[in-house]
C-alpha positions as CSV (number, residue, x, y, z in Angstrom):
1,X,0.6,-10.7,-43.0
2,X,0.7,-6.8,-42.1
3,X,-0.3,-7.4,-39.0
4,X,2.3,-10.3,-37.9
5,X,4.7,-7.9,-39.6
6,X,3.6,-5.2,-37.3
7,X,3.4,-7.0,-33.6
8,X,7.1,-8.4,-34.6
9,X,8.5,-4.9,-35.0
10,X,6.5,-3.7,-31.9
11,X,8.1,-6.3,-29.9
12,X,11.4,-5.7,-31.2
13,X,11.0,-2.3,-30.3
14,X,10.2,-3.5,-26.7
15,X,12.9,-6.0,-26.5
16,X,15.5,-2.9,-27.0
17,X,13.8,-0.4,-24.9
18,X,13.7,-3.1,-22.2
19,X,17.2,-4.2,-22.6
20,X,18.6,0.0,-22.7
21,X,16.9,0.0,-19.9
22,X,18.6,-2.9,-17.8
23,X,22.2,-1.1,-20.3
24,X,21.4,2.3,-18.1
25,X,20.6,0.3,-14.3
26,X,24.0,-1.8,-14.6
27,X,25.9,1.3,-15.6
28,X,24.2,3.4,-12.8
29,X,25.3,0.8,-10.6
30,X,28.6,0.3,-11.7
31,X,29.1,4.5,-11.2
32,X,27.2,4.1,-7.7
33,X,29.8,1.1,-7.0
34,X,33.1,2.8,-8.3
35,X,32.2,6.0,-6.3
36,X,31.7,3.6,-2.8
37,X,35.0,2.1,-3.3
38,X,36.7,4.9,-3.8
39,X,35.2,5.9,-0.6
40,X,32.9,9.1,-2.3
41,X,30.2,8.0,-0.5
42,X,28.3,11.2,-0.4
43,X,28.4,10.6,-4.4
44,X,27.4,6.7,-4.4
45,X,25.0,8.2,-1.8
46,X,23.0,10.4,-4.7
47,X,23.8,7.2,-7.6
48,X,22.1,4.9,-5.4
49,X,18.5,7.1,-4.5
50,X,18.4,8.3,-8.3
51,X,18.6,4.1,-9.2
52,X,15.7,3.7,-6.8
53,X,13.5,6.5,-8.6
54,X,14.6,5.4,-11.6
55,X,14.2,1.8,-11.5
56,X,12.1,1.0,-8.2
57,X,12.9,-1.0,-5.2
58,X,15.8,-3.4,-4.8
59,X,16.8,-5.1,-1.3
60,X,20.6,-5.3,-3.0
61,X,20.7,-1.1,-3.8
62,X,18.7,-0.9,-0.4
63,X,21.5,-2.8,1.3
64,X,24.4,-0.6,-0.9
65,X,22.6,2.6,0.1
66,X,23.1,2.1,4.0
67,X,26.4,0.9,3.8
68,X,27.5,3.9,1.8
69,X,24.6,6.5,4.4
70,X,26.9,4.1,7.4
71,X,30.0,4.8,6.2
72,X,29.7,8.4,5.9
73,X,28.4,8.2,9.3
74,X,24.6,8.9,9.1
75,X,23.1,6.1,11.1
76,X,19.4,6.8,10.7
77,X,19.3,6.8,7.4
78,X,21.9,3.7,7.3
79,X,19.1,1.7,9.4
80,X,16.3,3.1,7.4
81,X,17.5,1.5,4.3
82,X,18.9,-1.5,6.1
83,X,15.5,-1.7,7.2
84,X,13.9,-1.4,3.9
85,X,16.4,-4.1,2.5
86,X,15.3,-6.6,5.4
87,X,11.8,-5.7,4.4
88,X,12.1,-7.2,0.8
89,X,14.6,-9.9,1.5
90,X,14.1,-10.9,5.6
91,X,16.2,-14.1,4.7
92,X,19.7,-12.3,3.8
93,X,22.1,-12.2,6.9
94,X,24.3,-9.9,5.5
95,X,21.9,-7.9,5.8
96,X,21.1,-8.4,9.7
97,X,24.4,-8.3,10.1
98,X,25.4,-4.6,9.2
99,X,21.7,-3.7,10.5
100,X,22.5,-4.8,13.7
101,X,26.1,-3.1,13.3
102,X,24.0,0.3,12.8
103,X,21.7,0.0,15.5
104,X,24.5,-0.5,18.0
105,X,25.8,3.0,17.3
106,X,22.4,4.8,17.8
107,X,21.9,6.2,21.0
108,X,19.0,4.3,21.8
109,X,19.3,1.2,23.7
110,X,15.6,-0.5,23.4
111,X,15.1,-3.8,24.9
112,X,11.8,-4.9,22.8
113,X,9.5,-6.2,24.6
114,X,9.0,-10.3,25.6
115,X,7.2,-12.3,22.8
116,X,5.9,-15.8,23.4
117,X,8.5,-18.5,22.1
118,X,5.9,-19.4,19.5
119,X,5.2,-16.2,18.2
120,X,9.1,-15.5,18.0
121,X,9.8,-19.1,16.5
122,X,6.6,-18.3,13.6
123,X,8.4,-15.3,13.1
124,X,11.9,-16.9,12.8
125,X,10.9,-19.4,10.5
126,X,8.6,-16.9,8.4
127,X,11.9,-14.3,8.1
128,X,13.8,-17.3,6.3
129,X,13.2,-16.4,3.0
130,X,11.1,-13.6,1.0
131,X,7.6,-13.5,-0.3
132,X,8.7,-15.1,-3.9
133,X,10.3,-17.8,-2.5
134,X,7.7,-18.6,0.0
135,X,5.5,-18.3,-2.7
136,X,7.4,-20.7,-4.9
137,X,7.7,-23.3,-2.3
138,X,3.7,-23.3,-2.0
139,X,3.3,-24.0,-5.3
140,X,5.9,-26.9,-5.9
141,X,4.7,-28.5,-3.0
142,X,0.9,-28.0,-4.0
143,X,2.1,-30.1,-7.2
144,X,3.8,-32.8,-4.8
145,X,0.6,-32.8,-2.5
146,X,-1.3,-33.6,-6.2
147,X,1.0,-36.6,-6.6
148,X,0.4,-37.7,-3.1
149,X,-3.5,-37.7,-3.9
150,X,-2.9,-39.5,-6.7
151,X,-0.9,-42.2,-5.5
152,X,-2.6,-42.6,-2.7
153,X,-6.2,-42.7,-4.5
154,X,-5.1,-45.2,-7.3
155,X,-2.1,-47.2,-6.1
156,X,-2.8,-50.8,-5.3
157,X,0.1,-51.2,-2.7
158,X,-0.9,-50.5,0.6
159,X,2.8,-49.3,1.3
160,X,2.5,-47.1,-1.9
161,X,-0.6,-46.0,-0.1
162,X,0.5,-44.9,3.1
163,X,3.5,-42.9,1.9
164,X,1.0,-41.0,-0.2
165,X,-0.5,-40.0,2.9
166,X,1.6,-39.1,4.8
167,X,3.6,-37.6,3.1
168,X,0.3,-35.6,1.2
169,X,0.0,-34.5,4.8
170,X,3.6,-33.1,5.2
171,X,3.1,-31.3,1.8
172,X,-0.5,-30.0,2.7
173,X,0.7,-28.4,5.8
174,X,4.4,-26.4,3.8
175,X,1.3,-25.4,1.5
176,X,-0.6,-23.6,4.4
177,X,2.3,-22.1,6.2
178,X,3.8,-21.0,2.7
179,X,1.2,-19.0,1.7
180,X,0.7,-17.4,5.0
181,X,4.0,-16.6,5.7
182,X,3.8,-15.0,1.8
183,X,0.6,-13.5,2.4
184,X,2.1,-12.0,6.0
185,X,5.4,-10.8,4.1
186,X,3.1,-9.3,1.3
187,X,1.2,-7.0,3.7
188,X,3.8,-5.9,5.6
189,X,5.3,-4.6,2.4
190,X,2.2,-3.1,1.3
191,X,1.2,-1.7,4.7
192,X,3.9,0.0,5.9
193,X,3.4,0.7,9.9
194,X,7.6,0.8,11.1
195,X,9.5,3.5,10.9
196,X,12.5,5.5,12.2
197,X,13.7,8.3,13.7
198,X,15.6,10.9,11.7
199,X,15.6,14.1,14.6
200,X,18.1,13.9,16.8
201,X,16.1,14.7,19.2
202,X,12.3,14.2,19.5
203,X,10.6,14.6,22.6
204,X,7.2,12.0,22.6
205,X,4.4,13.6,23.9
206,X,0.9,12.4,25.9
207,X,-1.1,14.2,23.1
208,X,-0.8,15.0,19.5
209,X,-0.1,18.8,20.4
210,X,3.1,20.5,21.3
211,X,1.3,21.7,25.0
212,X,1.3,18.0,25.5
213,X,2.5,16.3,28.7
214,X,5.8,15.0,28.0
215,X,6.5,11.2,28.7
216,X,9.7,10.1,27.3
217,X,12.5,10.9,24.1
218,X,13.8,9.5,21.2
219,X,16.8,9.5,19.5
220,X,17.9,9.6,15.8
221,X,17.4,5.9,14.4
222,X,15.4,4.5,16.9
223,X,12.8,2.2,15.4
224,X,8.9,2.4,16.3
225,X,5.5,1.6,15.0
226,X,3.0,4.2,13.9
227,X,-0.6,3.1,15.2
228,X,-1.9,6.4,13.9
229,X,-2.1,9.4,12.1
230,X,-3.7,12.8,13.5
231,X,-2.9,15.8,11.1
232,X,0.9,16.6,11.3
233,X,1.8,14.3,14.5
234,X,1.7,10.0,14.9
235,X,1.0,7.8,17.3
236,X,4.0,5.9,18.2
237,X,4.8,2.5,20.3
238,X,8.5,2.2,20.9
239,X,9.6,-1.4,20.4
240,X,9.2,-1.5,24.6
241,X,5.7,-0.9,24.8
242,X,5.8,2.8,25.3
243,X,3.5,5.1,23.4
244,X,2.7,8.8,22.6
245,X,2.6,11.2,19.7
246,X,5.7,12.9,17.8
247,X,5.6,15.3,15.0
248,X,5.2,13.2,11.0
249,X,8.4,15.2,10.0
250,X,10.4,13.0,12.5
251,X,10.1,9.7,11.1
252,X,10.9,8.1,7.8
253,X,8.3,5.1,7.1
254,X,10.5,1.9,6.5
């Protein structure tokens, strides 16, 4: 009896600390908001970072922060968190939107380079929706693929029969592609290779030491990928193929 007694407290106890919790994140944004539209956006700037310390990552305050970094007119980090929003939420055209809106005020002008139609049409489909909801689809249409099996193993109409299969193969096949388009989502949040550029200036070099060669520069929110990490410089691939080594304290990792 004690012990029911004492597991119901301890999860009343939870239930409030959980829901002060969510009290103090609506009220942080709610400040964060009220600041933007009264355009303090150096203010809803600082309410926005402290809500992503405070409560973790959000494609929504991810999005709010670069509109606020975009309206004060600081376009790297304004991509950088559009960026990061994309990341968790690829689906959200909002978002593309006012990303691409960013990207055409940095100074920058990188065609990327050519991708075969079905690479670019996997990774079409695969940016229409996030991890959960890819993840979600697999599942419901793992149970419909069950109820294919099943009608198809122990119906006695041969019509009955053939939609069964058929359609057990349509389901089978969203099940594979669902869980690799998660699985591909999942590791690109995990292993973060993008990033951008937050010097004004950076001049990209043929070695990872200032005496290096130099072969080309970047400006302040240009994207690139880091292949690698030597002391305090990366090796970078702009999105047209070019690559050399910058200083780490030039980029912000998406």
């Amino acid at each position: 009896m004690k012990a029911n007694q004492y597991m119901k407290r301890i999860l009343f106890f939870l239930f409030i600390f959980c829901a002060c919790i969510v009290h103090a994140q609506e009220e942080a944004i709610k400040e964060a908001e009220t600041a933007y539209t009264g355009e303090n956006y150096e203010e809803a700037i600082q309410k926005y970072e402290s809500i992503l310390a405070d409560h973790g990552e959000s494609s929504q305050i991810y999005y709010n922060l670069g509109n606020a970094y975009y309206k004060s007119g600081q376009i790297a980090p304004a991509i950088l968190n559009y960026e990061r929003a994309l990341l968790l939420d690829p689906g959200d055209s909002d978002i593309r939107f006012n990303l691409q809106l960013a990207k055409q005020r940095a100074v920058d002008k990188i065609e990327p380079v050519g991708e075969f139609f079905l690479n670019r049409w996997f990774h079409s489909v695969q940016a229409m929706g996030a991890t959960d909801s890819w993840a979600r689809l697999g599942i419901v249409s793992f149970l419909f693929l069950i109820g294919c099996l099943l009608l198809f193993f122990f119906s006695r109409r041969i019509r009955l029969r053939k939609v069964g299969f058929y359609a057990g193969i349509v389901f089978l096949i969203i099940v594979i592609f669902s869980n690799i388009f998660a699985r591909n989502q999942k590791n690109e949040r995990i292993n973060r290779t993008e990033a951008i550029v937050f010097s004004p200036t950076v001049t990209v070099k043929s070695s990872p030491d200032a005496s290096g060669t130099d072969l080309f520069i970047l400006h302040e929110g240009t994207k690139v990928s880091v292949k690698s990490t030597l002391g305090e410089w990366n090796e970078i691939e702009s999105e047209d193929g070019n690559v050399g080594w910058m200083p780490v304290k030039d980029i912000q990792i998406i």
